[in-house]
ROTORMAR-573731 format. One record per residue: x, z, y of N, C-alpha, C, CB in turn; chain. Coordinates in nm, 2 decimals. Glycine has a CB too. Example, Ala and Ser with C-alpha at 12.3 -4.5 7.8 and 13.67 -1.06 7.14 Angstrom:
ROTORMAR-573731
<keza n_X="1.32" n_Z="0.78" n_Y="-0.57" ca_X="1.23" ca_Z="0.78" ca_Y="-0.45" c_X="1.32" c_Z="0.78" c_Y="-0.33" cb_X="1.13" cb_Z="0.90" cb_Y="-0.45" chain="A"/>
<keza n_X="1.28" n_Z="0.71" n_Y="-0.22" ca_X="1.37" ca_Z="0.71" ca_Y="-0.11" c_X="1.29" c_Z="0.79" c_Y="0.00" cb_X="1.41" cb_Z="0.57" cb_Y="-0.06" chain="A"/>
end
This chain:
ROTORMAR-573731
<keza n_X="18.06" n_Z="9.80" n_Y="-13.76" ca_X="17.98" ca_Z="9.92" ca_Y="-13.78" c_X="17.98" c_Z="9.97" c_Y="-13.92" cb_X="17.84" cb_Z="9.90" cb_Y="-13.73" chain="A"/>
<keza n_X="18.00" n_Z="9.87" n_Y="-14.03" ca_X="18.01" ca_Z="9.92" ca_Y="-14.15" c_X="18.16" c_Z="9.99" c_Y="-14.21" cb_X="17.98" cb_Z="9.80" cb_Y="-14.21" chain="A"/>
<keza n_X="18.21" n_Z="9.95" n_Y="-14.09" ca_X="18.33" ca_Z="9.98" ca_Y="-14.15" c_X="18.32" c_Z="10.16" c_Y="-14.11" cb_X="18.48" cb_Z="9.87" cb_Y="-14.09" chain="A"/>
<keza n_X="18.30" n_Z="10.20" n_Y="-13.96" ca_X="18.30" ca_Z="10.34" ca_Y="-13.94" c_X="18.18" c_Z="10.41" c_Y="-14.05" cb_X="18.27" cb_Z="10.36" cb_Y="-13.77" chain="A"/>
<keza n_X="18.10" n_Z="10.36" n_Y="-14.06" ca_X="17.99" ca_Z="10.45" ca_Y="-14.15" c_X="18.06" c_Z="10.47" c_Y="-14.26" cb_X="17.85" cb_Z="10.39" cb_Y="-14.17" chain="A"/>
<keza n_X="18.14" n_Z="10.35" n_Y="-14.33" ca_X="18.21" ca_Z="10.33" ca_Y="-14.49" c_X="18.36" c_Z="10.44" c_Y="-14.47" cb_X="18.27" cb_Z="10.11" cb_Y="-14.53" chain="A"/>
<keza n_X="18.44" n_Z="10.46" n_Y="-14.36" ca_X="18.49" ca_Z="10.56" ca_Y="-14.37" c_X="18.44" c_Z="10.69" c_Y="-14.35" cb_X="18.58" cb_Z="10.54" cb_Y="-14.32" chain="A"/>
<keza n_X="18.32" n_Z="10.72" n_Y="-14.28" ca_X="18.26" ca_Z="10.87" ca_Y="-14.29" c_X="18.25" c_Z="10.91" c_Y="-14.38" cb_X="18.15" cb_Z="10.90" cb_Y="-14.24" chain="A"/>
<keza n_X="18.21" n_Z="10.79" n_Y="-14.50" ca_X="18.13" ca_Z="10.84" ca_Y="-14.62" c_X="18.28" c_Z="10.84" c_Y="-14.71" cb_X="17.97" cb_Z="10.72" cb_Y="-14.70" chain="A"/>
<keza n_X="18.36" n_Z="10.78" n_Y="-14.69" ca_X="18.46" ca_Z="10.82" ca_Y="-14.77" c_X="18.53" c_Z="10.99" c_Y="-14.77" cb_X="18.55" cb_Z="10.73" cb_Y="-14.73" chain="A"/>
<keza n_X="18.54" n_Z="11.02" n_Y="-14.60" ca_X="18.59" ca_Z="11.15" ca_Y="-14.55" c_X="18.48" c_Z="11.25" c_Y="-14.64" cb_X="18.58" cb_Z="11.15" cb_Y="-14.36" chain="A"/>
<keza n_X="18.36" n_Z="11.20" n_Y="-14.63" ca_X="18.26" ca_Z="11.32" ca_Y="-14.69" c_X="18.32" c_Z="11.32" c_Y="-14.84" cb_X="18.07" cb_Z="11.27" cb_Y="-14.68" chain="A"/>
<keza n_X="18.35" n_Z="11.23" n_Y="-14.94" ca_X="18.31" ca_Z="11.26" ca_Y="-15.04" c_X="18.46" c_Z="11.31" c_Y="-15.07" cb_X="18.22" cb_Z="11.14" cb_Y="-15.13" chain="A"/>
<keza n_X="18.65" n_Z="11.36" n_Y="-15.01" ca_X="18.68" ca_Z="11.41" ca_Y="-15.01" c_X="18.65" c_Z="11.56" c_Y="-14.95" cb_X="18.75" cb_Z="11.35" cb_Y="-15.01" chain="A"/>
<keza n_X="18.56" n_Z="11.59" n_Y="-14.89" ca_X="18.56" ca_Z="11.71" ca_Y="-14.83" c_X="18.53" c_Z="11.78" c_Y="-14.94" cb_X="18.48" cb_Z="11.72" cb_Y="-14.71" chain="A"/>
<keza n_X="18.52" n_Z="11.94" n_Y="-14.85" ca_X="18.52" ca_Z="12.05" ca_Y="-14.96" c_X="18.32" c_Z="12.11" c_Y="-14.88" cb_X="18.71" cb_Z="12.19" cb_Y="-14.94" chain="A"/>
<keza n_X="18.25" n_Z="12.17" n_Y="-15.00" ca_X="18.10" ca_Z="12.20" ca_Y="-14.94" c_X="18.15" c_Z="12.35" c_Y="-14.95" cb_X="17.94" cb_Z="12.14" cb_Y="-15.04" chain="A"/>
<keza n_X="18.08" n_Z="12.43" n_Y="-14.87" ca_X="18.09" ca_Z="12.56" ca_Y="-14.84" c_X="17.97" c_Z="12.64" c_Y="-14.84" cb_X="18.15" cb_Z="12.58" cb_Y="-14.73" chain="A"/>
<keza n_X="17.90" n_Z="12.72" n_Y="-14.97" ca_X="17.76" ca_Z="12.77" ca_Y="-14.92" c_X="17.76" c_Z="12.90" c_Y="-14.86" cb_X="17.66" cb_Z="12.77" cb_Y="-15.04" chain="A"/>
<keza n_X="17.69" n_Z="12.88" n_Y="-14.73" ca_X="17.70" ca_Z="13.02" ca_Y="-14.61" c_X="17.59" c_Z="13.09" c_Y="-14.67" cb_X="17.68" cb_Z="12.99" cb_Y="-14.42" chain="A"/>
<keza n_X="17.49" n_Z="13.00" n_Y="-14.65" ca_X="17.32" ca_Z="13.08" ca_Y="-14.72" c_X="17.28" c_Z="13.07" c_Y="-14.82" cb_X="17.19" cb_Z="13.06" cb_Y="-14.67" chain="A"/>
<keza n_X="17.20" n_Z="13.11" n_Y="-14.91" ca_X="17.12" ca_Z="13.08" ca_Y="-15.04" c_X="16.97" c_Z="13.07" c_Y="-15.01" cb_X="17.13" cb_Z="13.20" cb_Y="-15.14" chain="A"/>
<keza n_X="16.94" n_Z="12.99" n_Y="-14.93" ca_X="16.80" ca_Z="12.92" ca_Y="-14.89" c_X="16.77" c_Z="12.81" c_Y="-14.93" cb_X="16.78" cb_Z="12.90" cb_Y="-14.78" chain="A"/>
<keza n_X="16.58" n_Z="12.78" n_Y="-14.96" ca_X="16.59" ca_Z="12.68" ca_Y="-14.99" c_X="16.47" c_Z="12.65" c_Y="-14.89" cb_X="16.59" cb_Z="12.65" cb_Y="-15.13" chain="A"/>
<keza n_X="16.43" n_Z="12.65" n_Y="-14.80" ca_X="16.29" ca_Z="12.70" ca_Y="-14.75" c_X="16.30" c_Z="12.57" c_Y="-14.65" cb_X="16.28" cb_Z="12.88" cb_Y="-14.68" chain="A"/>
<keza n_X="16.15" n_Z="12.49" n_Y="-14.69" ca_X="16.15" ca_Z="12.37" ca_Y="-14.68" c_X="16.28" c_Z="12.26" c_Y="-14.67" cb_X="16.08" cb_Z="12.38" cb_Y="-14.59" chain="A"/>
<keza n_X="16.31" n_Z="12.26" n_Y="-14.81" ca_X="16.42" ca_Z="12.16" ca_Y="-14.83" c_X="16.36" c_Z="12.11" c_Y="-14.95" cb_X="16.57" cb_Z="12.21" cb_Y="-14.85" chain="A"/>
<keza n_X="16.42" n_Z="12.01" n_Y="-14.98" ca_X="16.36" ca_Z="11.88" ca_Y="-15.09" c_X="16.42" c_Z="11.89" c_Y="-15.20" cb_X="16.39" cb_Z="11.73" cb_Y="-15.06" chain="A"/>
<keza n_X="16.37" n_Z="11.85" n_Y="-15.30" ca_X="16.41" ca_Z="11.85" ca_Y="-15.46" c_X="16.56" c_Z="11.84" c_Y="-15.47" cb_X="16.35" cb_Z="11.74" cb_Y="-15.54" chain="A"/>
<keza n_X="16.63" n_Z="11.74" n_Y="-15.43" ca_X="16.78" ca_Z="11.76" ca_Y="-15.40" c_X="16.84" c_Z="11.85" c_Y="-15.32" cb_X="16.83" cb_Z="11.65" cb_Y="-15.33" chain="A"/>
<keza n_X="16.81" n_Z="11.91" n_Y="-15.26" ca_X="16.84" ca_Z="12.00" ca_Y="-15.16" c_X="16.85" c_Z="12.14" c_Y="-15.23" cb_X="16.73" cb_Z="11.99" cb_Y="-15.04" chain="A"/>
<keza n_X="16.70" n_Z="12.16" n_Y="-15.28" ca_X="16.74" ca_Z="12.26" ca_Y="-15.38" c_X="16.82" c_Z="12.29" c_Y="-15.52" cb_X="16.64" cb_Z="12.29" cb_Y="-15.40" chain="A"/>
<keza n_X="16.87" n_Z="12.17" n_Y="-15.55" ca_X="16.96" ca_Z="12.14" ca_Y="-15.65" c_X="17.08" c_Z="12.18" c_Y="-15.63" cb_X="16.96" cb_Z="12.02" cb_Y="-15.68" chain="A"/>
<keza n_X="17.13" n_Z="12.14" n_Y="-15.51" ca_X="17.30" ca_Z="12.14" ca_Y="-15.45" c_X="17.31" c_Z="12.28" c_Y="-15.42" cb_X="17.33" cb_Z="12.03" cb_Y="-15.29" chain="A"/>
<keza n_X="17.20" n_Z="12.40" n_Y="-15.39" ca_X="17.20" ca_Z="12.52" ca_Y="-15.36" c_X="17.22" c_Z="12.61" c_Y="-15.44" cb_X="17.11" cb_Z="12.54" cb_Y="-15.31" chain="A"/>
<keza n_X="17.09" n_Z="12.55" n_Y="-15.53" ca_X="17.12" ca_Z="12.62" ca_Y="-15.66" c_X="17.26" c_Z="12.63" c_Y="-15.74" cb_X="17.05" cb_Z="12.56" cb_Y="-15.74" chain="A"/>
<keza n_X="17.34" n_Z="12.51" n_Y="-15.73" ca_X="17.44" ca_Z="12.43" ca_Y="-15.84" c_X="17.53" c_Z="12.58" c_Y="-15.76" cb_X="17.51" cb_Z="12.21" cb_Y="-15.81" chain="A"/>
<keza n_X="17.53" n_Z="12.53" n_Y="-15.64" ca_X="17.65" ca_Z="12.68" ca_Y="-15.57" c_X="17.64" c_Z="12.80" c_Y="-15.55" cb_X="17.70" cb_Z="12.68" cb_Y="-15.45" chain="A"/>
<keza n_X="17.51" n_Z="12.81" n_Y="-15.57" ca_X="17.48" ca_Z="12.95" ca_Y="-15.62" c_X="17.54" c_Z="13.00" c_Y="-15.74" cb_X="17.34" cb_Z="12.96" cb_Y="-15.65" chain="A"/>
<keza n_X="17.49" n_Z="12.89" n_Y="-15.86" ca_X="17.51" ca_Z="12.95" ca_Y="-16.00" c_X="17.67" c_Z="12.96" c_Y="-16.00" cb_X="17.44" cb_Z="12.84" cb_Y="-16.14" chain="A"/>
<keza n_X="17.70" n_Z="12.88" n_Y="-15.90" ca_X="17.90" ca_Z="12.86" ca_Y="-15.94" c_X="17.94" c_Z="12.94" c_Y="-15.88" cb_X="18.00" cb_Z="12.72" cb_Y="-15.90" chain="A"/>
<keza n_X="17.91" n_Z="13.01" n_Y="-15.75" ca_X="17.92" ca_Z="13.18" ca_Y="-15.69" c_X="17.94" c_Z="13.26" c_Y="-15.81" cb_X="17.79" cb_Z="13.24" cb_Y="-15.60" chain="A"/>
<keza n_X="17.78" n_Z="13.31" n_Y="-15.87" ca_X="17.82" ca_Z="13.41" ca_Y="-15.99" c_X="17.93" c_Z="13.38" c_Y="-16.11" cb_X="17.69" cb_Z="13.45" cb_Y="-16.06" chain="A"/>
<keza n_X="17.92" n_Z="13.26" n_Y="-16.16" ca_X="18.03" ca_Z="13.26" ca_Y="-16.24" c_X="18.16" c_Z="13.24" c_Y="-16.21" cb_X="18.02" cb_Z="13.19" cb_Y="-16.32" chain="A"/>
<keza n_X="18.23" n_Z="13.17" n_Y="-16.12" ca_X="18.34" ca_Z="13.17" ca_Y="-16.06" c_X="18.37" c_Z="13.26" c_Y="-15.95" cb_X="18.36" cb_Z="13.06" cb_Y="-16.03" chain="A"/>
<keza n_X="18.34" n_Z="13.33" n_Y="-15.88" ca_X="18.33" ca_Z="13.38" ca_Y="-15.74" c_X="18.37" c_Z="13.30" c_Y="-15.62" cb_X="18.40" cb_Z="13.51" cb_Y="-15.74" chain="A"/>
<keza n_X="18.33" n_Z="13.14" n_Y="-15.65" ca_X="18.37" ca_Z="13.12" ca_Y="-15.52" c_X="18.27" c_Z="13.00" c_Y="-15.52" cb_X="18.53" cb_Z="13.10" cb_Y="-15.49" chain="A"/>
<keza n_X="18.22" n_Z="13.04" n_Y="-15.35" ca_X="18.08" ca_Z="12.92" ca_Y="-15.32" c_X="18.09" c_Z="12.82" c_Y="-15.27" cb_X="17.97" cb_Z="12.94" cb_Y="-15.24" chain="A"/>
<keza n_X="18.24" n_Z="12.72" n_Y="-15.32" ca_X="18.28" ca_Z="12.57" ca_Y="-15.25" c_X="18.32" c_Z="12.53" c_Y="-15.32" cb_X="18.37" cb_Z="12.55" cb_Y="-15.16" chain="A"/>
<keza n_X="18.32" n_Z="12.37" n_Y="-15.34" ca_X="18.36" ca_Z="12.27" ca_Y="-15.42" c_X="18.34" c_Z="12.11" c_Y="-15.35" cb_X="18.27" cb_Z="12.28" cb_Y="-15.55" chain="A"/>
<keza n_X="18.40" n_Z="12.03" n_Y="-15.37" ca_X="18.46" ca_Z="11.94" ca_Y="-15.36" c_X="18.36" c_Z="11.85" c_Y="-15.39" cb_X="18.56" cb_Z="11.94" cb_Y="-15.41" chain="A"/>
<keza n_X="18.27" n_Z="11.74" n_Y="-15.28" ca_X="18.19" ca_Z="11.70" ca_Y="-15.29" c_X="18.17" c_Z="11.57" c_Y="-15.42" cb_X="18.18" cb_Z="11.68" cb_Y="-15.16" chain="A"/>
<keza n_X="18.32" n_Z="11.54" n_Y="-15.42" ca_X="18.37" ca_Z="11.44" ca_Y="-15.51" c_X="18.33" c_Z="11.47" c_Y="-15.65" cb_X="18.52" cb_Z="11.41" cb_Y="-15.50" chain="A"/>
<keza n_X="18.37" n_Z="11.64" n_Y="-15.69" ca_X="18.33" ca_Z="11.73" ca_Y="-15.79" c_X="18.17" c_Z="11.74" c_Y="-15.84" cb_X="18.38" cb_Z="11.87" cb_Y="-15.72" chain="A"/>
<keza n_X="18.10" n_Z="11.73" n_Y="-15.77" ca_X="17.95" ca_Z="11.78" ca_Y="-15.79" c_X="17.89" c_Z="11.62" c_Y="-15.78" cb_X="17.88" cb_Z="11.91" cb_Y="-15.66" chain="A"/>
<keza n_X="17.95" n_Z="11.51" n_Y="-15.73" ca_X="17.84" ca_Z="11.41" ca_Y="-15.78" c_X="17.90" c_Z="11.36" c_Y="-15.93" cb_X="17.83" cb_Z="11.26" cb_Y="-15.66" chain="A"/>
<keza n_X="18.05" n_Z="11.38" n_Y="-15.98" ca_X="18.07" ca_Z="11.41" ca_Y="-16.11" c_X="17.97" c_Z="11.46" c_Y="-16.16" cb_X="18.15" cb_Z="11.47" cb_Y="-16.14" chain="A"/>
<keza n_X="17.93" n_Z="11.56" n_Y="-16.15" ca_X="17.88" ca_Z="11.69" ca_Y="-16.23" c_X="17.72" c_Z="11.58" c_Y="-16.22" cb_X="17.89" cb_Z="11.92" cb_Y="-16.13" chain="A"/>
<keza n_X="17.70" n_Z="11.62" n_Y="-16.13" ca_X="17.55" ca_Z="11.58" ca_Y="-16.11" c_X="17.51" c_Z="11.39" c_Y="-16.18" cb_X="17.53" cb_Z="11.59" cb_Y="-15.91" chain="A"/>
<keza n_X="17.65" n_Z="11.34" n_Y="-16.22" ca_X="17.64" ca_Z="11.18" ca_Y="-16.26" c_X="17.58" c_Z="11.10" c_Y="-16.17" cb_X="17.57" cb_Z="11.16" cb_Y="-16.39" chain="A"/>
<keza n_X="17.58" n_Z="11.10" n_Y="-16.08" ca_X="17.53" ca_Z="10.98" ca_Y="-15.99" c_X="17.62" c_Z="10.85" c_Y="-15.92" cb_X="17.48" cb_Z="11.07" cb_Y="-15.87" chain="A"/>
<keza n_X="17.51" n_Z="10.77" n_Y="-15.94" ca_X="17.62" ca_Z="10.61" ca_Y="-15.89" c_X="17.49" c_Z="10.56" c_Y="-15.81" cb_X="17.70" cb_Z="10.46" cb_Y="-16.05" chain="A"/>
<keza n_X="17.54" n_Z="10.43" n_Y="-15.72" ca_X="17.49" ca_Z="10.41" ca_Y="-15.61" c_X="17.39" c_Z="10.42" c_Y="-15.54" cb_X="17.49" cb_Z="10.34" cb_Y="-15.59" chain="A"/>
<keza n_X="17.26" n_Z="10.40" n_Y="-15.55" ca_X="17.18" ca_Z="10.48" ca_Y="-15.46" c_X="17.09" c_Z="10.63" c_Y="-15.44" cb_X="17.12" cb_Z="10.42" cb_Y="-15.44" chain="A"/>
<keza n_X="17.13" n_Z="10.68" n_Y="-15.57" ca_X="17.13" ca_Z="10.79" ca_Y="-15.57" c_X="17.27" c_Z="10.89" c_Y="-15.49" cb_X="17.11" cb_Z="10.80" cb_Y="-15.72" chain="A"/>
<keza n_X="17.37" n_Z="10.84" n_Y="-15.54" ca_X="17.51" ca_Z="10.86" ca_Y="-15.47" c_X="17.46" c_Z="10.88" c_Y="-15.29" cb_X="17.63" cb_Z="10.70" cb_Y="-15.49" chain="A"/>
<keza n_X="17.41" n_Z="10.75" n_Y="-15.23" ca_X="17.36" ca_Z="10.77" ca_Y="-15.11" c_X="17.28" c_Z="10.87" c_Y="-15.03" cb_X="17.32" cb_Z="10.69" cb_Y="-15.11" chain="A"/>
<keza n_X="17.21" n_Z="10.93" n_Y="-15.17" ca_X="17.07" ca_Z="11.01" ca_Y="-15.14" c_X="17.16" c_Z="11.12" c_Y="-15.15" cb_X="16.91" cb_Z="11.00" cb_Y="-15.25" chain="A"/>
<keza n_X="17.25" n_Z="11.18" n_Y="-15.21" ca_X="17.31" ca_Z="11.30" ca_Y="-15.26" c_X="17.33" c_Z="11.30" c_Y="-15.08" cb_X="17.45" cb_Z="11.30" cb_Y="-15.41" chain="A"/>
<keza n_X="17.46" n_Z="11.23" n_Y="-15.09" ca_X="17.53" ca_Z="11.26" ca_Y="-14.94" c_X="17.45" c_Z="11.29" c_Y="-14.78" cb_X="17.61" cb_Z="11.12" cb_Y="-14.91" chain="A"/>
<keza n_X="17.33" n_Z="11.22" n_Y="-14.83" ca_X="17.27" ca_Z="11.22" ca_Y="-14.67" c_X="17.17" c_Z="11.38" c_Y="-14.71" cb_X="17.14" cb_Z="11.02" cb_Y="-14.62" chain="A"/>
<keza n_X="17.14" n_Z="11.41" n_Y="-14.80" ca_X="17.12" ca_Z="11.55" ca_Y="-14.87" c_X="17.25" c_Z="11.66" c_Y="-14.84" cb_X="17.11" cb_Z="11.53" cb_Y="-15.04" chain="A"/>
<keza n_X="17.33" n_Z="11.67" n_Y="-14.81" ca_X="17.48" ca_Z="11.69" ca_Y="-14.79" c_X="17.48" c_Z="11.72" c_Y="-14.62" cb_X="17.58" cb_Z="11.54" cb_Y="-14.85" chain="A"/>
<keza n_X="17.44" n_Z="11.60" n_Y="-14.58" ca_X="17.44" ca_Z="11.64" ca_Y="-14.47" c_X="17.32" c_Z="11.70" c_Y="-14.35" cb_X="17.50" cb_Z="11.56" cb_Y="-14.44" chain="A"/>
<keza n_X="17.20" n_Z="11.67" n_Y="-14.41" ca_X="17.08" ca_Z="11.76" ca_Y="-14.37" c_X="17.12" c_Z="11.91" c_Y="-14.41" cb_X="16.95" cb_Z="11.71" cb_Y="-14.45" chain="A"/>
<keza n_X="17.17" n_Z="11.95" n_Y="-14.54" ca_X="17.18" ca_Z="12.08" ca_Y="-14.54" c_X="17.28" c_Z="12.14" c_Y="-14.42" cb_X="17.21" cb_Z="12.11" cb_Y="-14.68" chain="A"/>
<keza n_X="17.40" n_Z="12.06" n_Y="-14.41" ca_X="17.47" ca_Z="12.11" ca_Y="-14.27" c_X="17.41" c_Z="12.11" c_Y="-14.17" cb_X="17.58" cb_Z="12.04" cb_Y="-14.22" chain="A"/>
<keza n_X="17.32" n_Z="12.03" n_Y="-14.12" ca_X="17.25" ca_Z="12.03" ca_Y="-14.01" c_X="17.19" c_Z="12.17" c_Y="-14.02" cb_X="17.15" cb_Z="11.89" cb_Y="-14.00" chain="A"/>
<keza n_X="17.07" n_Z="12.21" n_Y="-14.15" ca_X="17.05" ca_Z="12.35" ca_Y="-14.13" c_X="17.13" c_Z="12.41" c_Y="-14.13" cb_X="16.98" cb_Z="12.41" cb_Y="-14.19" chain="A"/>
<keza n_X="17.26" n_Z="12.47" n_Y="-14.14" ca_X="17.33" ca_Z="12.57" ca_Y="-14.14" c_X="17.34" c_Z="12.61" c_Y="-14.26" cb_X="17.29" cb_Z="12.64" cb_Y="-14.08" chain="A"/>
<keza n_X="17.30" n_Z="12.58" n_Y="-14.36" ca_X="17.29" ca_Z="12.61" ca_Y="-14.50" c_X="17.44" c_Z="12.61" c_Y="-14.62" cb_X="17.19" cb_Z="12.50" cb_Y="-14.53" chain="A"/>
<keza n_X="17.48" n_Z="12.50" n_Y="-14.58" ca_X="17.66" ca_Z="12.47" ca_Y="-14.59" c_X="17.69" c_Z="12.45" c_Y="-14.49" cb_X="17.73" cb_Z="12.37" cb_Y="-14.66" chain="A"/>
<keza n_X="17.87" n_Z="12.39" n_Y="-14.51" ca_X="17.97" ca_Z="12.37" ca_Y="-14.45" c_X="18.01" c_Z="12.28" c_Y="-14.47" cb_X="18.04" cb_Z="12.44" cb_Y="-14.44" chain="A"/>
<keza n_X="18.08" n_Z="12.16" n_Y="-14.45" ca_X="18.19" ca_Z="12.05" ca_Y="-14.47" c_X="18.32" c_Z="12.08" c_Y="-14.41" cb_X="18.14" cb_Z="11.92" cb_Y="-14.42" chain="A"/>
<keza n_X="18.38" n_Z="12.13" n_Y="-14.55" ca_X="18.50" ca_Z="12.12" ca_Y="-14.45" c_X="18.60" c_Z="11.98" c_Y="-14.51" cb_X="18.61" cb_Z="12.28" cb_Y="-14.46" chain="A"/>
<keza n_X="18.69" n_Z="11.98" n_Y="-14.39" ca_X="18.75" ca_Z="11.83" ca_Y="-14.45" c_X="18.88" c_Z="11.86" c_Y="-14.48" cb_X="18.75" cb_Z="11.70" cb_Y="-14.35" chain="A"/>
<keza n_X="18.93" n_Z="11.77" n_Y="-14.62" ca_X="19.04" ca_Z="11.81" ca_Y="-14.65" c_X="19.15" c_Z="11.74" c_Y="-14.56" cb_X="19.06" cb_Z="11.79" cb_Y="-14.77" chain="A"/>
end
């Protein structure tokens, strides 16, 4: 069982995040972070996706924070809020 969960989380952290909405409305301190981050990278770059691998760089996180990022990652897909796409 560890082994399928240990490759999901691998597949996640090459995938690419895609922001559809700019909501943060009842979402959590991480949640609003990751929104924000692709917000701000919309207006300066014009483009609202990046590479999950990219933003826990940015953000500096290692292991259980790392964990908290991803399962943050994927609650916001569950709202509709991003996208995962997979490379």
């Amino acid at each position: 069982m560890t082994g399928r969960k240990n490759s999901e989380t691998q597949r996640l952290v090459k995938a690419i995040v895609v922001l559809i909405r700019n909501t943060t409305w009842r979402c959590g301190k991480l949640e609003r972070l990751i929104v924000g981050y692709l917000n701000k990278r919309t207006r300066w770059f014009g483009k609202p996706q990046m590479t999950v691998d990219d933003m826990i760089s940015n953000f500096k996180l290692t292991g259980k924070k790392k964990n908290e990022f991803l399962d943050a990652i994927r609650r916001l897909e569950r709202r509709n809020i991003i996208r995962i796409l997979a490379m």
